[in-house]
C-alpha positions as a Markdown table, in Angstrom:
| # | Residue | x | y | z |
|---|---|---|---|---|
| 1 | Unk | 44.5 | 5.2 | -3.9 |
| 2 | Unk | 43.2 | 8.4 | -5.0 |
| 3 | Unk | 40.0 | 7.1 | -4.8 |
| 4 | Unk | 39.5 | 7.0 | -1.2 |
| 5 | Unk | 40.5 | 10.3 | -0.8 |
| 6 | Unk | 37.9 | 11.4 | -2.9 |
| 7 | Unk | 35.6 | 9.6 | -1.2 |
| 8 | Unk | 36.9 | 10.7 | 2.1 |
| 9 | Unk | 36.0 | 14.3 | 0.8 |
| 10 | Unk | 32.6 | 13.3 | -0.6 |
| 11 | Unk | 31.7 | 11.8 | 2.8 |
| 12 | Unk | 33.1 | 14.5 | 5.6 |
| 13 | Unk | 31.2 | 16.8 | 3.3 |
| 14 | Unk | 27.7 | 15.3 | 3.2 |
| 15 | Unk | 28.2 | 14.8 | 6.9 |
| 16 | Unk | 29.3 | 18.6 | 7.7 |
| 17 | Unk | 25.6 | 19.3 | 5.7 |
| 18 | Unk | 24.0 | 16.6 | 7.5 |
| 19 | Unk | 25.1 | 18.2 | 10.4 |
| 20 | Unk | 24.6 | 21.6 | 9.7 |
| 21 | Unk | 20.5 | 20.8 | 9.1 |
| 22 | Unk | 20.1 | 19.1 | 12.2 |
| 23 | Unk | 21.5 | 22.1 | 13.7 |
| 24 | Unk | 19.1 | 24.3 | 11.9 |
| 25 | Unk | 16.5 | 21.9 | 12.6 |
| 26 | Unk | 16.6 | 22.1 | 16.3 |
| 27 | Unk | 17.1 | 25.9 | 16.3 |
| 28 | Unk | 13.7 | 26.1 | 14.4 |
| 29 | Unk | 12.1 | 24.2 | 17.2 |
| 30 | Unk | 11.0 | 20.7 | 14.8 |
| 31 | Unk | 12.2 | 18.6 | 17.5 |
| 32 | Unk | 9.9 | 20.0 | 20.3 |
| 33 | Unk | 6.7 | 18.4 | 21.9 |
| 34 | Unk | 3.9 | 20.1 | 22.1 |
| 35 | Unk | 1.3 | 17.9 | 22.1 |
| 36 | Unk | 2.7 | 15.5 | 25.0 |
| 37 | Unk | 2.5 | 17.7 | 27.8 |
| 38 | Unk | -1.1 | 18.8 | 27.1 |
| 39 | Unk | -2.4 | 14.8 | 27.4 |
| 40 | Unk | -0.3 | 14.4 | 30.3 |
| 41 | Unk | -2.4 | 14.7 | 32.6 |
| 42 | Unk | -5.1 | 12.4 | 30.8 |
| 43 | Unk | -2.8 | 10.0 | 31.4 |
| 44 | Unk | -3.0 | 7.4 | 34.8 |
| 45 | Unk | -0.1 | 7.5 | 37.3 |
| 46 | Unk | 1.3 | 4.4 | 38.6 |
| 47 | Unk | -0.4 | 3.3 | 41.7 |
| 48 | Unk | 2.3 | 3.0 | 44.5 |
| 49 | Unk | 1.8 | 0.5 | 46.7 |
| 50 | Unk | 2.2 | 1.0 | 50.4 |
| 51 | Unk | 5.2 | -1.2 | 52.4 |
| 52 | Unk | 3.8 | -3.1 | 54.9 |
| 53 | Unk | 5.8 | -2.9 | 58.3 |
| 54 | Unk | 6.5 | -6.4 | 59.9 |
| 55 | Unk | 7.2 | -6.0 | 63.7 |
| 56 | Unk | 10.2 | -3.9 | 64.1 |
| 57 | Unk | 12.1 | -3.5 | 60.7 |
| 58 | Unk | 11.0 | -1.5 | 57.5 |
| 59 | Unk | 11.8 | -3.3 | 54.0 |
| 60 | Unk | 12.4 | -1.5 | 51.8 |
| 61 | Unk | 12.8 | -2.0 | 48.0 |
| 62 | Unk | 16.0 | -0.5 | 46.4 |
């Protein structure tokens, strides 16, 4: 029974560190894009089509 008490210990440790450099990691910035936004615009929209109006009523997708 003492076992899993030790490796209850073992594992809120390792993820308390785990934790802890994620943290870091963000604060650093090595999560952050900065190459996306500069080919962004290379990129081609989606074409929207135009709704065609039948007579009195306006369908409209939702």
């Amino acid at each position: 029974m003492s076992v899993i008490y030790i490796l209850l210990a073992i594992s809120l440790v390792v993820a308390i560190i785990f934790f802890v450099a994620f943290i870091v990691s963000v604060k650093q910035g090595q999560y952050d894009d900065s190459y996306t936004p500069s080919v962004r615009m290379l990129f081609e929209d989606e074409l929207v089509k135009p709704v065609k109006e039948t007579g009195n009523a306006v369908k409209s997708k939702e």
